[in-house]
N, C-alpha and C positions, 0 to 999 in steps of 0.2 A: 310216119313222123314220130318221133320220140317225144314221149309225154314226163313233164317236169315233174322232179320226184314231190310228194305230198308233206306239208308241214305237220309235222305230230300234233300242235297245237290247231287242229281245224280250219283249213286253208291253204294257200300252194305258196309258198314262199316266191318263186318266179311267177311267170305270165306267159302265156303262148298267144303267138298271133292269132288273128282272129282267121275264121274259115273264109271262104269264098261267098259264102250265104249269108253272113251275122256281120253285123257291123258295130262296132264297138266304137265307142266314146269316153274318151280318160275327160273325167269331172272331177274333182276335190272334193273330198263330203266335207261338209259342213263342221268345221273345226278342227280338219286333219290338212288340210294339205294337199300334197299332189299323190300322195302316195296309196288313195285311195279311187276305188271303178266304180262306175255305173251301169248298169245296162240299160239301152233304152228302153224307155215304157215299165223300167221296173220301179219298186219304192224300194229305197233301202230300206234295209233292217234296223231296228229301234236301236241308239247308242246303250253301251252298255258303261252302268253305271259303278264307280271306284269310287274309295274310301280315299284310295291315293292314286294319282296319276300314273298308268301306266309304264311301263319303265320295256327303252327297246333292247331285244331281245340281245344276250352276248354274241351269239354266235348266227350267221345266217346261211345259205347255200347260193352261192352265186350263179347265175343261171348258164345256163348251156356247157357251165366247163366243169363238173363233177361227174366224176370218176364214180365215183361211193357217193351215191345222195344221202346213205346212212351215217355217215361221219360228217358232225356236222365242221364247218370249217371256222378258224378264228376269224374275227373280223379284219380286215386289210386296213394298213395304216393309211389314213389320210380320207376313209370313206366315211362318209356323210352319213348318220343317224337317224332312223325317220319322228320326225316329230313328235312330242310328247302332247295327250290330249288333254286338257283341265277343264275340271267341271264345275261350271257356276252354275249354283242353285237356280231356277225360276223367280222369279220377283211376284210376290201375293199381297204387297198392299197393306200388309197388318204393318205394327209398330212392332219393332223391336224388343224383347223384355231385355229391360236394365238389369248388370251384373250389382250382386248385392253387395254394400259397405264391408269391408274387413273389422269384422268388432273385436279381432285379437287384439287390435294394438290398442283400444281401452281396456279391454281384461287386464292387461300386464301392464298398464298404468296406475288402474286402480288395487293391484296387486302390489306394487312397488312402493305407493303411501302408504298402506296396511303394515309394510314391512316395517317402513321406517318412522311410521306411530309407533307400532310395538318394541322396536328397538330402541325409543328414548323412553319410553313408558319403566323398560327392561332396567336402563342405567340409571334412572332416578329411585326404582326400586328394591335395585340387586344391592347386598351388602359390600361395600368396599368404594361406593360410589357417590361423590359428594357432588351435591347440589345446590345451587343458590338461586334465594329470591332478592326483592328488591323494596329498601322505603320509599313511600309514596307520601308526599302532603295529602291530609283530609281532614273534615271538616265533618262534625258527627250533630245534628239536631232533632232532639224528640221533646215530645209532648204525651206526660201523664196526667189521667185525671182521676177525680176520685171522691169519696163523702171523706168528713175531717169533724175533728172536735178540738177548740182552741184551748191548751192550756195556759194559765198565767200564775206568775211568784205572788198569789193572793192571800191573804189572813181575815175572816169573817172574827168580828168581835159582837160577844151575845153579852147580856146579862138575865138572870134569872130574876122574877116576880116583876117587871116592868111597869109601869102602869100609865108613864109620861116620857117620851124624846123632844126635848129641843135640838135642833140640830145649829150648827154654829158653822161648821162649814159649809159649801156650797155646793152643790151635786156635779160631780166628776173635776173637780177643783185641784190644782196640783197644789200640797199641802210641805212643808217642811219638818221636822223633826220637833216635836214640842208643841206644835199649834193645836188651840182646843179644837176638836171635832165635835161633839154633841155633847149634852148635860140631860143625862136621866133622872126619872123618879123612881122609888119603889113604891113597889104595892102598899098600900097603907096610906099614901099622900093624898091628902083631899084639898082639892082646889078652893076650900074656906082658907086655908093657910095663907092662901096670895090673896083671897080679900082683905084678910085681918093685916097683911103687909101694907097692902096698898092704904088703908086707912091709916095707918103711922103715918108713911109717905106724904100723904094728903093734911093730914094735921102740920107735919113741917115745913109743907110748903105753904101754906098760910101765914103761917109765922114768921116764914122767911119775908115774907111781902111787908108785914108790919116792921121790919128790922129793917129791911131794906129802904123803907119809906123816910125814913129819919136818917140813913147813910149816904142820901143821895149823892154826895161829891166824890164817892167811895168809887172810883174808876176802875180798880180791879175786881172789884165784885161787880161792878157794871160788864165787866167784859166774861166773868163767868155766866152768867143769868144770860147772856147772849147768845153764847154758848149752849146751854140750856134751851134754849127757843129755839136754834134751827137742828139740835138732834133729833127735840121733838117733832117740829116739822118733815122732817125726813122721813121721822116711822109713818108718821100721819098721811104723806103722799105713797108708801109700801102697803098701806092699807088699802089705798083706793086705785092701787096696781102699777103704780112705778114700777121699774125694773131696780133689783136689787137684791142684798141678802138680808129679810128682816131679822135674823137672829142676830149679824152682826151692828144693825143700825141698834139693836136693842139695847147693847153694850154697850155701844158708842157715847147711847144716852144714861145710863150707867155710869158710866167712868164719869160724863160732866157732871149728871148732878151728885156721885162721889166729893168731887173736884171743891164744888160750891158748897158741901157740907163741910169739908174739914177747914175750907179757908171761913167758915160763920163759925166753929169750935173756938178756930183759933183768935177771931175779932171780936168774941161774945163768950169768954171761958166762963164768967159768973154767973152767965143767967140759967137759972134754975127749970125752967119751963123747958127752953132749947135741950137741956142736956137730959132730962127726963123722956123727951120725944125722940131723942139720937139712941135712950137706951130700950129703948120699947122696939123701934126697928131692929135692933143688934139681935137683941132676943127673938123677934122673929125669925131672924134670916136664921141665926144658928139653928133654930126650930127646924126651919125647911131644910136645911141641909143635912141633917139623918137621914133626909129620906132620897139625897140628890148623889150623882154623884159625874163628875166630867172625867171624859175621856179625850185623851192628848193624843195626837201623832207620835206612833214609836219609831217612825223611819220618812224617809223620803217618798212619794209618790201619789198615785191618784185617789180618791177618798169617793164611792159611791153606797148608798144607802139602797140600792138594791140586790138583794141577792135573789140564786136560782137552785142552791142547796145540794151541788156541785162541787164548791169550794171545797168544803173541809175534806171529803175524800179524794178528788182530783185536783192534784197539784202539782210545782215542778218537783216534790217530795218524791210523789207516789205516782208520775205518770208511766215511767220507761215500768210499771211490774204487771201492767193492765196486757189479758189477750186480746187478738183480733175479735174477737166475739163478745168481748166486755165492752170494748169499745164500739162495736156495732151497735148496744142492747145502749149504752152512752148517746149515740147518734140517734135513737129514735126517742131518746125522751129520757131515760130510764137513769135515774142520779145514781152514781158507787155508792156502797156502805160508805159511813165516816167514819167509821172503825172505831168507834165509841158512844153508847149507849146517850145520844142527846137527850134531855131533860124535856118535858112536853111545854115547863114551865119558861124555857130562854127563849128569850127574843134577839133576835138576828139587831145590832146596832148600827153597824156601816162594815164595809170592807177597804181595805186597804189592799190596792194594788200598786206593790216596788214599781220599780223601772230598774227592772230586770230585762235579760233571756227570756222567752217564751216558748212556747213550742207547739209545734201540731202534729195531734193522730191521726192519718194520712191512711183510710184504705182505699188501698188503691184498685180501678178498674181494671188495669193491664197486669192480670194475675200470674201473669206468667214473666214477669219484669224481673230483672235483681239489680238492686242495689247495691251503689259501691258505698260504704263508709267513709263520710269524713268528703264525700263529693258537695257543692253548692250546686245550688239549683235556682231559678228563678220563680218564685211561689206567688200564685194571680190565687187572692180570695176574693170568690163572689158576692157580692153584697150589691148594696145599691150605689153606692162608690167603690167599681172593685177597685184592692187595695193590692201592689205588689214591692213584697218585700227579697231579698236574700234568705234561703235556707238553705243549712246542712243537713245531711244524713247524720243520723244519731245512730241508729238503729235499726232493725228490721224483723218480721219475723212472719213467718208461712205456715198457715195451719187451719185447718179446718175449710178449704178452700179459698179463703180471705189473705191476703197479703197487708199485714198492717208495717207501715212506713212512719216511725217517729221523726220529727225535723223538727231542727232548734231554729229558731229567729233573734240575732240579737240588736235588731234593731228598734229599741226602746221609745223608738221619737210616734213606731204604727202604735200604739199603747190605746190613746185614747179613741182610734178605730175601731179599735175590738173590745172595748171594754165590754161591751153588751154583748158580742156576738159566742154563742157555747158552737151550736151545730150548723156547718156550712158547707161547700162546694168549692173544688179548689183543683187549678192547673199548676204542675208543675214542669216548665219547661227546661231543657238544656241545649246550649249551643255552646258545643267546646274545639278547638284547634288541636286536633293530633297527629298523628301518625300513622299510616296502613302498612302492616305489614301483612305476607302472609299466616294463614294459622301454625300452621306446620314450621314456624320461625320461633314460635316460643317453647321454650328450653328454661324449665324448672331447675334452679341448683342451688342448693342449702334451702331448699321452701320459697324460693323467692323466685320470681319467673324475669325471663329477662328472654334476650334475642346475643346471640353468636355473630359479632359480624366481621365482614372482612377487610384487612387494610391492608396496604404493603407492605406491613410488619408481622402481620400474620392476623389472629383470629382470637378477638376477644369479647369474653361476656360481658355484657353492660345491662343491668335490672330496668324493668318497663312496669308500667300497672297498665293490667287491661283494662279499658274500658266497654267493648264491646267485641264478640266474640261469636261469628258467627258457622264456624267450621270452616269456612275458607280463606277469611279473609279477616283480622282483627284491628282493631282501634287500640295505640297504645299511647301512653306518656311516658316520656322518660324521666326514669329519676334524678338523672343530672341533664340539665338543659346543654343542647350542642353537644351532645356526644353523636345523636342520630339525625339525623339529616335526610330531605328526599334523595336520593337516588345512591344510596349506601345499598352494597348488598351486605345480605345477610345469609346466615346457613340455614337449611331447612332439614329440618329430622323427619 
């Protein structure tokens, strides 16, 4: 019997029937098909394991009809392929490992803002490339504090060799132009002078009584002598502490018994006695006046008899030429020169403070602040009533680590709050309505700063003052109201 030729690839491409002795059984192995044998009692051979499924062969040798088993033959159309085997893994139970997230596509997102940051970064910075910002309403409020020395429009009046003040006015009294203020003595006056006065006095009034006694129907000298009684009275109850000014009830009593002397001249010119006692007083009074002398009000304002020896060198004369350290050395006690050799011998009389401007030296704690000129501020002085007034910037100046801040007040009505007060404590605050523009919006032109802005007429400058300025973002006012407005743009440089 002719034996089937042999497949190159390890195995018989056909099948010979089976002998007489062996008995053969066609089985399907497990995942093929029909196309695979078994022998009985045998174990097949272990599957053999692919990356990729097996693929059937092109050409095969058809059984019993080859001529040439060596040539292999094409396959015949219409014949059947033996089945292809696929291999699935075993199942072991574990869990599966997860495929990892694609993190390209945020690389090349966070790549693509990067781009196009740097690309506006590029056209706001590149030359030839205009940019704009924008006005904003705002609303700017701070609070300075700081030690202060008050100055006031004050005049100290001295006189030399003193040795008696009556004072005539009243202490911190608002006085007019003309009004006595005090009546001095000089050195040399001896209080015998006013006994030897008062004893004339005292002779004529006895004599008045004897005249008077025989005039009795005399109704206008009745009404003088009444006169006379309750001025007396008055000082009499100033003695035993009424409220009042004894110097001016002293006057008062003055002028009436004046009053009652010249109307007894005039109703008694003959009588020889009367006129001898009218000239014995004359003589005294001239007497005492060598040695007297009154000082009148040269101006309008406040009148106090105390000084602190301050005045004559700190004034609104001489305040704006004092440094930060002058006024420091000011604050803790220490009075300026008064730029003139004071006499050891003058005595301080009263001062007179106008009702003027005033002003305060201002160091300030926030050393690092600037001041604009000619800004209002709202000024809290500490005291025990604090007081707040309106102040300007006058002036300023930085030196020696100290920042001293001059501010006028002209509010003349605080006068009698501070008349005592030299070294104090003092806030000044601001709340002002402006405008925010960017920093890089203000554009200097002829000295003057202003902002570029734009309409749809084109682009023009319009002058700002800055108020605050802090490299990003500035605080302005415009010089002409309604030109600027919020949501105007502007050009940025």
């Amino acid at each position: 019997m002719q034996q089937p030729p042999q497949d190159q690839n390890n195995g018989y491409s056909g099948y010979q029937p089976p002998a007489q002795d062996e008995q053969w059984v066609q089985r399907p192995l497990p995942n093929q098909g029909a196309s695979g044998y078994q022998m009985p009692g045998q174990v097949p051979p272990p599957a053999q394991l692919y990356s990729e499924p097996p693929q059937a062969p092109a050409y095969y040798y058809p059984p019993q009809q080859q001529e040439n088993p060596q040539t292999p033959q094409p396959r015949q159309q219409g014949a059947q392929a033996a089945p292809q085997i696929a291999y699935a893994p075993p199942s072991t139970g574990l869990p599966r490992a997860r495929k990892r997230q694609n993190r390209g596509v945020y690389i090349v997102l966070i790549l693509a803002v990067l781009a196009f940051a740097g690309f506006a970064v590029f056209r706001m910075l590149s030359p030839g490339q205009v940019s704009y910002g924008y006005v904003r309403s705002g609303s700017m409020s701070a609070r300075y504090t700081g030690d202060a020395v008050i100055v006031r429009s004050e005049t100290v009046y001295a006189e030399d060799s003193v040795s008696q003040i009556d004072f005539v006015a009243e202490e911190g009294e608002t006085v007019t132009r003309g009004n006595i203020i005090a009546t001095i003595y000089k050195a040399g006056f001896n209080a015998k002078e006013w006994t030897t006065l008062q004893n004339y006095r005292n002779q004529i009034k006895e004599y008045h009584k004897v005249l008077i006694a025989g005039a009795s129907s005399d109704t206008q000298l009745l009404t003088l002598m009444t006169n006379v009684r309750a001025r007396a009275l008055e000082v009499q109850q100033l003695v035993h502490g009424a409220q009042g000014n004894f110097s001016r009830q002293e006057t008062l009593l003055s002028q009436a018994m004046q009053d009652q002397q010249i109307y007894m001249k005039q109703k008694y010119p003959d009588d020889q006695k009367l006129g001898r006692l009218y000239d014995d007083e004359n003589g005294q009074l001239q007497r005492i006046s060598t040695w007297t002398k009154q000082y009148a009000a040269a101006a309008d304002g406040l009148v106090s008899f105390y000084t602190d020896g301050f005045e004559k060198g700190l004034n609104m004369l001489t305040y704006a030429d004092f440094s930060p350290a002058q006024v420091r050395n000011m604050y803790n006690g220490q009075a300026p020169s008064p730029g003139e050799a004071a006499s050891r011998s003058m005595t301080d009389i009263y001062r007179m403070v106008r009702k003027e401007p005033w002003a305060v030296l201002m160091l300030c704690n926030e050393r690092d602040w600037t001041p604009v000129d000619g800004r209002s501020y709202k000024l809290l002085i500490e005291s025990f009533d604090n007081i707040e007034v309106e102040a300007t910037v006058d002036s300023f100046t930085r030196s020696g680590g100290e920042l001293l801040v001059r501010l006028m007040v002209n509010n003349t009505d605080a006068l009698p709050n501070v008349l005592y007060m030299r070294s104090c404590q003092v806030q000044l605050g601001e709340s002002v309505n402006t405008l925010l523009v960017p920093s890089r919006a203000i554009f200097i032109q002829n000295g003057r700063k202003g902002v570029v802005m734009a309409t749809e007429g084109g682009e023009y400058w319009t002058g700002v003052e800055v108020v605050s300025d802090d490299g990003t973002s500035a605080y302005v006012i415009p010089d002409n109201a309604g030109v600027l407005y919020d949501g105007v743009p502007v050009r940025l440089f």
